[in-house]
C-alpha positions as CSV (number, residue, x, y, z in Angstrom):
1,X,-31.5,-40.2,-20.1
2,X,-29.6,-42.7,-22.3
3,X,-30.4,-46.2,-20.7
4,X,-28.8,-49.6,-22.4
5,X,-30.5,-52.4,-20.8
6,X,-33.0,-53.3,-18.0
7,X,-33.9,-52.6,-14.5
8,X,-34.4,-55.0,-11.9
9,X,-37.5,-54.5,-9.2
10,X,-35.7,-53.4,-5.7
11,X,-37.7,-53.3,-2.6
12,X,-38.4,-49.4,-1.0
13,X,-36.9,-50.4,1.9
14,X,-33.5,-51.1,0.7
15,X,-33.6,-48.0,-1.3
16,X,-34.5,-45.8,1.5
17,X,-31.5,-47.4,3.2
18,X,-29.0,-46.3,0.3
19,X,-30.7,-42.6,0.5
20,X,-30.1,-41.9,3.9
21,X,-26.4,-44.1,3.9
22,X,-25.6,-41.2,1.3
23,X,-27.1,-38.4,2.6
24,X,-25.2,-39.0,5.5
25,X,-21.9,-39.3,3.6
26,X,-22.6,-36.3,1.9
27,X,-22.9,-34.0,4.9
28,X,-19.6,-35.7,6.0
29,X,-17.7,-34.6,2.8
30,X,-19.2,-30.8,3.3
31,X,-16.8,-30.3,6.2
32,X,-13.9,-28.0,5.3
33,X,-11.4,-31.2,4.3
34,X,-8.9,-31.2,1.9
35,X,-10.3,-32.2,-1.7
36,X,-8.4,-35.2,-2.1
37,X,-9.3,-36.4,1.5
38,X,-13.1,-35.8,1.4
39,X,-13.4,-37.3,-1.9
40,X,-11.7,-40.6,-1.4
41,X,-13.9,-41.2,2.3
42,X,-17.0,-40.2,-0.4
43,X,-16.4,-42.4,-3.2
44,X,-15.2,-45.5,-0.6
45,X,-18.9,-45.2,1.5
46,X,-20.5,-44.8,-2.2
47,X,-18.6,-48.2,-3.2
48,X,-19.8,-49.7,0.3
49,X,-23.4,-48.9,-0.2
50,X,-24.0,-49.1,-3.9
51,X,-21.4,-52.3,-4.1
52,X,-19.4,-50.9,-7.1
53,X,-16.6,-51.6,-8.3
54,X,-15.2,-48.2,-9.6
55,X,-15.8,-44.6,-8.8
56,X,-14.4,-41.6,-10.0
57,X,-15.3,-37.6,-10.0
58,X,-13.9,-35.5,-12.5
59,X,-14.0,-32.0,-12.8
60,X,-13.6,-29.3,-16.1
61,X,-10.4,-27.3,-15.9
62,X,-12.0,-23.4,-15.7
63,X,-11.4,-23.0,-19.5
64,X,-13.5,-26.3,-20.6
65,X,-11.0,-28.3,-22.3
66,X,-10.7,-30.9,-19.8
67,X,-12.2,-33.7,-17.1
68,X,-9.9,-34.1,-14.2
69,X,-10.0,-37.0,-11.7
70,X,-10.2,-35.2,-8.0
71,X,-10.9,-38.7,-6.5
72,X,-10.8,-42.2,-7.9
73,X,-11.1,-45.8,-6.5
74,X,-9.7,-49.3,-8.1
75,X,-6.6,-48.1,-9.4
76,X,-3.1,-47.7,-9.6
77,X,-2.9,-44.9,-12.0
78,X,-2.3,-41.2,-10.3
79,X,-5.1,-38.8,-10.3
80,X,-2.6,-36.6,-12.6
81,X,-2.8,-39.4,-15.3
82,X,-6.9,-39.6,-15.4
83,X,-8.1,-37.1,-17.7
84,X,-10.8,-37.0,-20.9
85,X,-10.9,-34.1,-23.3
86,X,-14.2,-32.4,-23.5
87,X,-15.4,-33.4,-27.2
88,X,-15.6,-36.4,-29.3
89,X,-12.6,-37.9,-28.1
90,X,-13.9,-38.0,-24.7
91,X,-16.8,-40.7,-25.1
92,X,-19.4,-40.7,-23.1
93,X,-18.0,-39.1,-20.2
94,X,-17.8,-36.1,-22.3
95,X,-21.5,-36.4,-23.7
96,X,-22.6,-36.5,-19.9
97,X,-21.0,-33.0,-19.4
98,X,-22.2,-31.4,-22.3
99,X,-25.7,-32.7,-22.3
100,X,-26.0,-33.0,-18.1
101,X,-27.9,-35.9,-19.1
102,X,-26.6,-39.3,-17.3
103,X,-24.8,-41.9,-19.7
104,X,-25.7,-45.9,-19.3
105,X,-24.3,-49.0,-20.3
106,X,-25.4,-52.3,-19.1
107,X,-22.5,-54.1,-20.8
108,X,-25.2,-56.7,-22.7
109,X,-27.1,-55.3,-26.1
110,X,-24.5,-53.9,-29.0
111,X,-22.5,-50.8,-27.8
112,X,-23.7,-47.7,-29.1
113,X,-21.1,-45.7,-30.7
114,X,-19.4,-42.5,-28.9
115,X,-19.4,-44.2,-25.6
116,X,-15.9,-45.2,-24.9
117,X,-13.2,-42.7,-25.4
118,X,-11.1,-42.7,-28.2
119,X,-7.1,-43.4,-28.0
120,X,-5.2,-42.6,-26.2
121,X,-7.8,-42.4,-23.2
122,X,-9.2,-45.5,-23.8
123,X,-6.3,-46.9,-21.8
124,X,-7.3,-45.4,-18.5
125,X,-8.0,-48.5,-16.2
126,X,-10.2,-45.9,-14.3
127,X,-12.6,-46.3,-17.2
128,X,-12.2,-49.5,-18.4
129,X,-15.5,-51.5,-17.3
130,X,-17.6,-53.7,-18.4
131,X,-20.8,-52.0,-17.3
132,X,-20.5,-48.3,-16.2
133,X,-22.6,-44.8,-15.6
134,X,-22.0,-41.4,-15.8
135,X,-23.6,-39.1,-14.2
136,X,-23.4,-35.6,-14.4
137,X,-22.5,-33.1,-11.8
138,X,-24.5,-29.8,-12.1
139,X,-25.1,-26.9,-9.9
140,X,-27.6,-23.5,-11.0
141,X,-28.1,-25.6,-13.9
142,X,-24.2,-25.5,-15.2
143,X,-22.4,-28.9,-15.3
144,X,-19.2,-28.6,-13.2
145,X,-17.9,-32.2,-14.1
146,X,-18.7,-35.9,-13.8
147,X,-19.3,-38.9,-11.7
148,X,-18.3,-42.1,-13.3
149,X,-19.3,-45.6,-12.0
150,X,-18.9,-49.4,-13.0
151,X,-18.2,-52.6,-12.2
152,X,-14.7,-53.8,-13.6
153,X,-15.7,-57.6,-14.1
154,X,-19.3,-58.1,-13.7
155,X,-21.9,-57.4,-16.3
156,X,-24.8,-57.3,-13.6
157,X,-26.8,-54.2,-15.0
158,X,-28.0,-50.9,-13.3
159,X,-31.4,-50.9,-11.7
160,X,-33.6,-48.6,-9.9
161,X,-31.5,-49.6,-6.3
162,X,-28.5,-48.3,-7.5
163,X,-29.0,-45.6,-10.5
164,X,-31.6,-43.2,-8.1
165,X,-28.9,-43.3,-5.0
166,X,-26.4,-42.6,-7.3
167,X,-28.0,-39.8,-8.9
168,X,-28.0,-38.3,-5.3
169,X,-24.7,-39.0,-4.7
170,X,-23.8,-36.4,-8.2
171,X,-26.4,-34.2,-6.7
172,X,-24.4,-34.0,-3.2
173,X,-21.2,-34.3,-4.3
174,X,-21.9,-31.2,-7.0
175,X,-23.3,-28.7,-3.9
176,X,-20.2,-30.0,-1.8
177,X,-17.8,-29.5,-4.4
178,X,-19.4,-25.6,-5.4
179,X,-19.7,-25.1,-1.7
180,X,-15.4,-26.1,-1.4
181,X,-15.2,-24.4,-4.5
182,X,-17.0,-20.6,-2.8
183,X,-14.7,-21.5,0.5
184,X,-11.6,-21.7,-1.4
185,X,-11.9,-18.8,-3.4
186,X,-12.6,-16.7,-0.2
187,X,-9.3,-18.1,1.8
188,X,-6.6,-16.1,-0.5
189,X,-8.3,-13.0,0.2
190,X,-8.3,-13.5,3.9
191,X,-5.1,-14.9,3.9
192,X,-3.3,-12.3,2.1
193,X,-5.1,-8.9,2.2
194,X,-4.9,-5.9,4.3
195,X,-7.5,-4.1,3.4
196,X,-10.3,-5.3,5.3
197,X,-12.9,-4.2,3.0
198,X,-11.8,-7.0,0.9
199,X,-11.1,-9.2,3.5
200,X,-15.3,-8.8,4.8
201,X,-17.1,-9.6,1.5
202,X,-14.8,-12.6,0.9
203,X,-15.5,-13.9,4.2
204,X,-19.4,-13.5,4.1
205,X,-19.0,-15.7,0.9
206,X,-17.1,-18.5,2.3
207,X,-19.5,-18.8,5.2
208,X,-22.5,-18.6,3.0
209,X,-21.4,-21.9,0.9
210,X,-20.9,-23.1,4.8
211,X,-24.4,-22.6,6.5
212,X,-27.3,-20.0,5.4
213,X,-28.6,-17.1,7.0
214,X,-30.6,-14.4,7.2
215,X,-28.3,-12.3,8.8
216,X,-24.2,-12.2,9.1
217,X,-22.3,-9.5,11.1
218,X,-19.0,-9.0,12.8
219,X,-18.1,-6.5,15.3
220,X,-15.0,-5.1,15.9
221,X,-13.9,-2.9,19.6
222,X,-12.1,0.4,18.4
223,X,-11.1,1.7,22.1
224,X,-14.3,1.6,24.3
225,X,-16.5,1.6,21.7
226,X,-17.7,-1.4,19.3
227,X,-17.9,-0.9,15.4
228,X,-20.2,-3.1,13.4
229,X,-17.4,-3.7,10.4
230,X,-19.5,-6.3,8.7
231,X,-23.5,-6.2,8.3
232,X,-25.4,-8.2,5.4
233,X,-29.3,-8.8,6.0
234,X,-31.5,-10.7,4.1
235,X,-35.3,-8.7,4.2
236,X,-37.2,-8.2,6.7
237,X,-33.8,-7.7,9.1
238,X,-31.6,-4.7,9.0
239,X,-28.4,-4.5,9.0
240,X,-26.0,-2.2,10.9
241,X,-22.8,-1.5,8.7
242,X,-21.1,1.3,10.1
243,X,-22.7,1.6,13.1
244,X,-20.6,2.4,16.2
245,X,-21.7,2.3,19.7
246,X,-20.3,2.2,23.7
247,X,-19.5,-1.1,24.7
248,X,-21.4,-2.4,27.8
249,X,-21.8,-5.4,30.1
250,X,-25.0,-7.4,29.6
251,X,-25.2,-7.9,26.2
252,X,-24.2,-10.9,24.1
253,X,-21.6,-9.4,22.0
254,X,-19.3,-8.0,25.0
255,X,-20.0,-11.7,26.9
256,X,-18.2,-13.2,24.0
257,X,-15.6,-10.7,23.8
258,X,-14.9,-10.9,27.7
259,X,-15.1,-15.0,28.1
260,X,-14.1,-15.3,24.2
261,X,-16.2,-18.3,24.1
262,X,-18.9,-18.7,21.4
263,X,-22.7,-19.1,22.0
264,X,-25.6,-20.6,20.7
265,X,-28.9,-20.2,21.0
266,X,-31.7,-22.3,19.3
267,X,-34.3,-20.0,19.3
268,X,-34.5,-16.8,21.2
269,X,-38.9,-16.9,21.9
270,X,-37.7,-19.4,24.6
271,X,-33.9,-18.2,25.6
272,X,-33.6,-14.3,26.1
273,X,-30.2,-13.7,28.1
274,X,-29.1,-10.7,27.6
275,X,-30.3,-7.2,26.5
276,X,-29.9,-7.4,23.2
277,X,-31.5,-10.9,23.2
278,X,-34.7,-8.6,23.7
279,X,-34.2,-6.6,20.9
280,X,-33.4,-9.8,18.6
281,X,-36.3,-11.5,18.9
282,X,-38.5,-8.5,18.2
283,X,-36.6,-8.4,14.8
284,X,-38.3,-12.3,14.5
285,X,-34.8,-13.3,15.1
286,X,-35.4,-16.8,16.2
287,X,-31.9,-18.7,16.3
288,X,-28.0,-17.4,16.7
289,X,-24.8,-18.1,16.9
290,X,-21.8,-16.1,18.2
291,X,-18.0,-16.8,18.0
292,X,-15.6,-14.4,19.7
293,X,-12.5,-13.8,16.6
294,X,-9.4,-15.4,18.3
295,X,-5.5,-14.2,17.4
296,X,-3.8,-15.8,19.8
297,X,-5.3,-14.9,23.6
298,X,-7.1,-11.8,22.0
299,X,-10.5,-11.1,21.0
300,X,-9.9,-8.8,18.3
301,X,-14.2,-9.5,17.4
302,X,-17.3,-11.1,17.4
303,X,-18.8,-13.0,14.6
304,X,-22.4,-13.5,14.8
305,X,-24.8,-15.3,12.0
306,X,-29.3,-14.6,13.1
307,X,-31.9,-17.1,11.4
308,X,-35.4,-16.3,11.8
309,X,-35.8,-20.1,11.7
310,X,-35.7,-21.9,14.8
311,X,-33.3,-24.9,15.1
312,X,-31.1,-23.4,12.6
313,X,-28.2,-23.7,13.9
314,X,-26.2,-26.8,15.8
315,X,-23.3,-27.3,17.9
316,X,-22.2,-28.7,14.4
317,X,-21.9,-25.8,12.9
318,X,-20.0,-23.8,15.9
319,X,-17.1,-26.4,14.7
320,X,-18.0,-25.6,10.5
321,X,-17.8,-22.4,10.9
322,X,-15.0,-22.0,13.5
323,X,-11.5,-22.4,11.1
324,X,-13.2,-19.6,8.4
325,X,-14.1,-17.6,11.3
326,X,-10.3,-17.9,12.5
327,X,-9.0,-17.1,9.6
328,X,-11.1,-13.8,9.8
329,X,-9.6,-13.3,13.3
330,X,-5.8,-13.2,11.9
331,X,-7.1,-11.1,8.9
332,X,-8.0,-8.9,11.1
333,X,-5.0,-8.5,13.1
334,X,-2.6,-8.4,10.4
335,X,-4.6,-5.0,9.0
336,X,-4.6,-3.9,12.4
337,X,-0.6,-4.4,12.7
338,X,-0.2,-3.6,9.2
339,X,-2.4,0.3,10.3
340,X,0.2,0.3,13.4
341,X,3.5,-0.1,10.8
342,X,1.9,2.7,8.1
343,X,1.4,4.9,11.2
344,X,5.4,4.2,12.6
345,X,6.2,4.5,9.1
346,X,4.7,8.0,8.1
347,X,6.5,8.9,11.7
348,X,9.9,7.3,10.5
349,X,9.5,8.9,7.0
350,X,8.6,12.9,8.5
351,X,11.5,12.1,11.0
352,X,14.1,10.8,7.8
353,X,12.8,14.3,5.6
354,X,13.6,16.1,8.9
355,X,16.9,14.5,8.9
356,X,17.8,15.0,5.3
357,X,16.4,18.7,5.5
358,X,18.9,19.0,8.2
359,X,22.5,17.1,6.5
360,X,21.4,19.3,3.7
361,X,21.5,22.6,5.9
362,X,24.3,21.5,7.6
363,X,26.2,20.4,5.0
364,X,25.8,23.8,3.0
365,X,26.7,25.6,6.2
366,X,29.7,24.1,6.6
367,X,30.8,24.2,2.8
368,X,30.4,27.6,2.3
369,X,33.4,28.6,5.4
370,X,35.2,25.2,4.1
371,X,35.6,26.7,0.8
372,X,36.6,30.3,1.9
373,X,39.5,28.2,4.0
374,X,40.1,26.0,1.2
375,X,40.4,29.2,-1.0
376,X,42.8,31.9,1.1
377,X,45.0,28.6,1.8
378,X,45.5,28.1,-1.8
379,X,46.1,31.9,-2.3
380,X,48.9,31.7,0.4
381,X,50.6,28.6,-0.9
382,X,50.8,30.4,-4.1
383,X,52.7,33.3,-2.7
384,X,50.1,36.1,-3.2
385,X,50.5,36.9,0.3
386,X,54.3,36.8,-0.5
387,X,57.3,34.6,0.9
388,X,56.5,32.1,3.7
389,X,59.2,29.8,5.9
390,X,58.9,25.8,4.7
391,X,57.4,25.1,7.8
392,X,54.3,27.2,7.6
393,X,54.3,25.7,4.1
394,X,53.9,22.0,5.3
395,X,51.4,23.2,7.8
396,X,49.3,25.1,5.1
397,X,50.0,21.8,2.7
398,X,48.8,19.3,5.3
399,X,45.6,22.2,6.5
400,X,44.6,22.3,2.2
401,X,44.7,18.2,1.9
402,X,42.6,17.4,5.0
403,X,40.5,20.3,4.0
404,X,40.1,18.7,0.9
405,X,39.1,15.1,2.6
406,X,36.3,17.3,4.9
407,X,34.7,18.9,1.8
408,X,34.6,15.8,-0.2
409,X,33.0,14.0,3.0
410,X,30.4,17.0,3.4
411,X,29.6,16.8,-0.4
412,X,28.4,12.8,0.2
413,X,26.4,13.7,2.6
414,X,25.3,16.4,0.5
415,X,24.8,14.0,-2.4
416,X,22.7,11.6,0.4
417,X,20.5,13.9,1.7
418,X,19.5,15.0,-2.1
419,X,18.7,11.2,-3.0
420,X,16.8,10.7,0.2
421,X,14.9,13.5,-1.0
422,X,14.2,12.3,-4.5
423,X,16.5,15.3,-5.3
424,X,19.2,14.4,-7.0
425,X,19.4,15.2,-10.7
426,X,21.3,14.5,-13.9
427,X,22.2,16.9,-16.1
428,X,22.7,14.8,-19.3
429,X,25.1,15.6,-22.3
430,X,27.0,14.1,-24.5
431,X,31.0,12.8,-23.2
432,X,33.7,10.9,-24.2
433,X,34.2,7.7,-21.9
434,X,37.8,7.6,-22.2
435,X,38.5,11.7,-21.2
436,X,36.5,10.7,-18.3
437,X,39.1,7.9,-17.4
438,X,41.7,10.0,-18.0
439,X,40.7,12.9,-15.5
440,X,40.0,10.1,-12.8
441,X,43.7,8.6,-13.6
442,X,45.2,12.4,-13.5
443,X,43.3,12.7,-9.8
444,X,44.6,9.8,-8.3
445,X,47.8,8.8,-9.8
446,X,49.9,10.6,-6.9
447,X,48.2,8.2,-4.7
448,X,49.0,5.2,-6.4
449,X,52.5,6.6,-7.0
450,X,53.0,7.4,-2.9
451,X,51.9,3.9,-2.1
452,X,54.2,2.3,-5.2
453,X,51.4,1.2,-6.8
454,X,51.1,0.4,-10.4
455,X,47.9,2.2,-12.0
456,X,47.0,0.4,-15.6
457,X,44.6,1.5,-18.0
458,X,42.9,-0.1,-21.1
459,X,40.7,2.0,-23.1
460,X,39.8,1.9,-27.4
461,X,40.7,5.0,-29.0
462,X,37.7,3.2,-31.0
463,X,35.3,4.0,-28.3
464,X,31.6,5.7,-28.9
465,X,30.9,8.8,-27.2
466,X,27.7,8.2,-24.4
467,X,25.3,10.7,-23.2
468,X,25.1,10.9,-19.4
469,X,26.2,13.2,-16.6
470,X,29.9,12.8,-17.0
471,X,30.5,14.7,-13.5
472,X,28.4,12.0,-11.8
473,X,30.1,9.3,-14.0
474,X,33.3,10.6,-13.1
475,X,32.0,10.8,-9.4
476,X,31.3,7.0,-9.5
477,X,34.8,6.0,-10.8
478,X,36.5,8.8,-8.7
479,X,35.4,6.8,-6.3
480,X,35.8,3.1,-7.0
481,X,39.3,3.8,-8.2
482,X,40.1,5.8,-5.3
483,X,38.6,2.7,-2.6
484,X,40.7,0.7,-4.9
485,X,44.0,2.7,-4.2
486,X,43.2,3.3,-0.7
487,X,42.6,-0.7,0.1
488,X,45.5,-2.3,-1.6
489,X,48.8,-2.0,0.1
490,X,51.0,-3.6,-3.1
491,X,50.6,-4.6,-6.5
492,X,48.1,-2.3,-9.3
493,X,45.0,-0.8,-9.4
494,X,43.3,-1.3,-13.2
495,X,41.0,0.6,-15.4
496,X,39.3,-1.7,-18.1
497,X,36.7,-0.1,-20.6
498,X,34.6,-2.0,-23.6
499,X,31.7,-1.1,-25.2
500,X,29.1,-4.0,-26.6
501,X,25.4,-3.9,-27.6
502,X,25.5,-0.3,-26.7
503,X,26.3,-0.1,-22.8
504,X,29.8,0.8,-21.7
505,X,31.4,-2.4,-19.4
506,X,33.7,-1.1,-17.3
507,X,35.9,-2.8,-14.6
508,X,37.9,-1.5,-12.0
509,X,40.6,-3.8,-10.2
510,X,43.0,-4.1,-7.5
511,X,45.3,-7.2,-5.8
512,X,44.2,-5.6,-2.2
513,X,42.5,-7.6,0.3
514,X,38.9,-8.5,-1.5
515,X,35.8,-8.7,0.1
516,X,34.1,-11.7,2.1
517,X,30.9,-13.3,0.2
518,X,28.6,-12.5,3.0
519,X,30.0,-9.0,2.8
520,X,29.3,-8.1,-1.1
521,X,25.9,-7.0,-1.0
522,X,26.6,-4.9,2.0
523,X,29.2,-2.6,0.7
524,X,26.6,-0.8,-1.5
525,X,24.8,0.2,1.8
526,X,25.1,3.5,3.5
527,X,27.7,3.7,5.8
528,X,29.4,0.5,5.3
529,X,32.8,-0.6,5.2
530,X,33.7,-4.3,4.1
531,X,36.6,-3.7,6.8
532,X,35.0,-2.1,9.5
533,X,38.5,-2.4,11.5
534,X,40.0,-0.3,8.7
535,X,37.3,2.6,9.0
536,X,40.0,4.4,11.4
537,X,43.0,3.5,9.3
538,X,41.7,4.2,6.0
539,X,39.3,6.7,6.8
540,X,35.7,7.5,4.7
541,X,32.2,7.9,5.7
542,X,31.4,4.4,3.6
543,X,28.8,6.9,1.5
544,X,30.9,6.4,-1.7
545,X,29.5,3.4,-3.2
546,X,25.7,3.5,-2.0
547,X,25.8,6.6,-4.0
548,X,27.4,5.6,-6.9
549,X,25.0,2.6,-7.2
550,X,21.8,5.5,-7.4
551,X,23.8,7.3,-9.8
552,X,23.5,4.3,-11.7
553,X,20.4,3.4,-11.9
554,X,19.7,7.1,-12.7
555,X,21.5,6.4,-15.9
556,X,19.7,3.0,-16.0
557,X,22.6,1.1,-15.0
558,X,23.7,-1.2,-12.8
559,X,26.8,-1.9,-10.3
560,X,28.1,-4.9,-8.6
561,X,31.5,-6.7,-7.3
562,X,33.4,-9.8,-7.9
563,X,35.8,-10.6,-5.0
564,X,36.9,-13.5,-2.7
565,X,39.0,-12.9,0.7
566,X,42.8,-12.4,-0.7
567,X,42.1,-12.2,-4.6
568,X,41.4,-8.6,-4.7
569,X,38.2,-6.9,-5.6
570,X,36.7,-6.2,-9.2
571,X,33.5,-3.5,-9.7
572,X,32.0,-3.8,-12.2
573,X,29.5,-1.6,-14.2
574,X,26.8,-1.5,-17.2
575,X,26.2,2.2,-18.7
576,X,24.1,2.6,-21.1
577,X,25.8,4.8,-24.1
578,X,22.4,6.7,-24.2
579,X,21.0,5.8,-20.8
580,X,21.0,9.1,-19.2
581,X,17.6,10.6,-18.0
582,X,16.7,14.1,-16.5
583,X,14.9,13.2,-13.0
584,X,12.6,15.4,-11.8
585,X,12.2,16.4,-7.9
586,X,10.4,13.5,-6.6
């Protein structure tokens, strides 16, 4: 120990006072409070009873660069703005750390050198006394940080009254902290995980750096039967992991489930309730507690902790334990809801193959006729069948067109049911970018002629060849040009291609009606219309684009629309020139 100065005689009276002042603040701080709160009330009661004028605890960042203030009294500065780096410029409070040996300065004989910090940190009003110690924190023999205390003005030195309380203020303040320390690092595991053999382990820790025991368990009902989920026994005891067995009235466990109240029992030689009471005590069990696991109004378990010390537990610690024990409870329910929506969701998923197995059937039964139609129609409207009055032939015209419509609507769904099925595939070759636009324009331009509607094109005669699906690429355009026909009543319908940094940009446009902003990342969803009020005017099974956006991202590109309510609509895509991929049955 590093000592500057002298000690002053104290009386043993006063300085069993200090002891058990602190020793009751330090039980205080042990409750689950928030870091910040527990350490201020500590630090204030160690000021009150040690009549300091400064404390502070700091603690080393996880990689050992730094002390950070947690909690610190007499000043202004934030906690943010106290910090010491671990080495020489770091003074004394670093020394403390590194050797766990306190530091002592008694503010009278010549300063030794090394124990203030150097600038910058030697502006820190939280360590600018006149007379200060530091004391190390250490837990298992590993120094976690530092407690620092002084008096700002006086030059009154350290003595046996205040250095041995303060040394058990480090040595409570260190088990607090490691115990906080264990209790946080349980609470994102049984906050955020499912799997509750995650979830158990974690939660054993956090109540081990609560209370000790020889003997931790939680049970769990699973129909009319109770499973013991959680077992961890110190020698002599057993423990009962696994262990499933019917649930019956008189024992302890099903009281607590039934009246989901907790209970206590100080030692069990003196107290035998129930049946298993009995049993527990001829294990040597000698004190318990219970608490029944709370979500909401339902006992979803029991959470039990055996001592073979009697006295060992308090109503005290009912209240410690409780919000950890809670915590456990909702755990425990969300795997149990989170089992419920796997089991809905395997249903949903065989239910949504069955459905695609059957669009897929249906879909190829109905083609096959389609096309036979589709086929002898086209026959007769060429005259093989010879001569035919004009009627017949706007009836056979009108029969091929909607024919047409039907087969391209049974080919989406076609096209749906493969993706839903991790079926669809690419077969990938190289194309030319503009031919593509130019079969899309040849398909549509009657449209855009019948409805007097101007159809523009911009396309390099410069432009690279890609290396895709070109039927699926000219799928995807097919269709945003033909949405783009079909929706605008006057005015053009354009085709804009670039290439830059090796991806195709291509836009298509149209003066029609455009599309809401709460409505533009809907109309890539299956079955959706921007105008649903059109649906029966313009027709379509609003498949189009939710399948041109997988088609896509099979070529490892992407899809989106620009549009505001009476400016039009622009899609807009990114192609990779060489982002085609094979895909596999999934």
């Amino acid at each position: 120990m590093e000592i500057v100065g002298s000690w002053a005689d104290i009386t043993q009276r006063k300085l069993a006072e200090s002891f058990h002042v602190l020793y009751q603040a330090s039980l205080k701080i042990q409750e689950p409070l928030g870091l910040k709160k527990w350490g201020d009330e500590f630090l204030r009661k160690g000021q009150e009873v040690l009549h300091l004028d400064r404390l502070s605890i700091l603690l080393a960042d996880p990689d050992g660069q730094w002390l950070r203030a947690v909690a610190s009294t007499e000043t202004e500065q934030p906690l943010e703005a106290i910090r010491i780096p671990i080495g020489p410029k770091g003074g004394g409070l670093a020394r403390a750390y590194l050797t766990r040996q306190p530091v002592i300065w008694d503010g009278q004989s010549p300063e030794p050198e090394g124990l203030r910090p150097l600038p910058p940190y030697d502006q820190i009003e939280a360590f600018r006394s006149r007379v200060f110690a530091i004391v190390p924190l250490v837990v298992h023999e590993k120094a976690i940080g530092v407690l620092e205390a002084g008096w700002k003005y006086s030059r009154r030195p350290f003595d046996p009254a205040t250095l041995e309380p303060l040394q058990l203020l480090a040595t409570q303040a260190a088990l607090a902290l490691d115990h906080a320390r264990l209790y946080a690092a349980a609470q994102p595991v049984l906050r955020r995980s499912l799997q509750l053999k995650e979830v158990y382990p974690a939660f054993a820790e956090a109540v081990k750096a609560l209370l000790a025991y020889d003997r931790i368990g939680v049970v769990v009902p699973e129909g009319d039967r109770l499973l013991m989920a959680l077992s961890v026994a110190e020698p002599p005891l057993a423990s009962w992991q696994g262990e499933s067995w019917a649930q019956t009235e008189g024992t302890a466990v099903d009281w607590v489930l039934r009246h989901k109240e907790p209970r206590l029992v100080r030692d069990l030689a003196t107290a035998q309730t129930f049946s298993d009471d009995v049993f527990m005590a001829q294990e040597g069990i000698r004190a318990t507690l219970m608490l029944p696991l709370l979500a909401g109004e339902k006992a979803v378990g029991v959470f039990f902790l055996d001592s073979l010390t009697p006295g060992a537990y308090t109503e005290r610690d009912l209240e410690l334990v409780d919000p950890v024990a809670q915590q456990l409870a909702l755990a425990i329910e969300n795997a149990q809801l989170f089992r419920e929506i796997e089991d809905k969701g395997r249903q949903i998923e065989i239910a949504s193959e069955h459905k695609s197995q059957f669009l897929a059937n249906m879909s190829h039964e109905l083609r096959t006729p389609l096309n036979a139609i589709l086929g002898y129609t086209a026959l007769i409207l060429d005259g093989i069948y010879g001569e035919m009055p004009e009627r017949i032939r706007d009836v056979l015209e009108r029969l091929d067109k909607n024919g047409r419509h039907l087969l391209g609507l049974i080919n989406d769904v076609l096209d749906l049911s493969k993706i839903e099925a991790g079926l669809l595939t690419l077969s990938c070759t190289e194309y030319s970018m503009a031919e593509v636009v130019q079969a899309v324009v040849a398909e549509v331009e009657s449209l855009a002629a019948e409805k007097k509607l101007a159809l523009q094109t911009s396309v390099p005669a410069d432009l690279p060849r890609g290396e895709g699906d070109p039927v699926r690429i000219h799928q995807v355009l097919l269709n945003l040009v033909g949405n783009a026909i079909k929706f605008t009543e006057s005015g053009e319908v354009r085709i804009g291609v670039s290439s830059v940094d090796g991806v195709f940009r291509i836009a298509v446009s149209d003066t029609g009606p455009g599309i809401a902003e709460e409505e533009k990342h809907k109309v890539f969803d299956e079955f959706y219309q921007a105008d649903g009020s059109s649906t029966r005017k313009k027709g379509g099974t609003g498949l189009g684009l939710s399948i041109a956006r997988r088609i896509m991202d099979l070529h490892g590109g992407r899809i989106w629309v620009e549009s505001s309510p009476g400016a039009g609509a622009t899609f807009r895509l990114e192609l990779p020139l060489h982002g085609g991929r094979r895909t596999e049955q999934a």
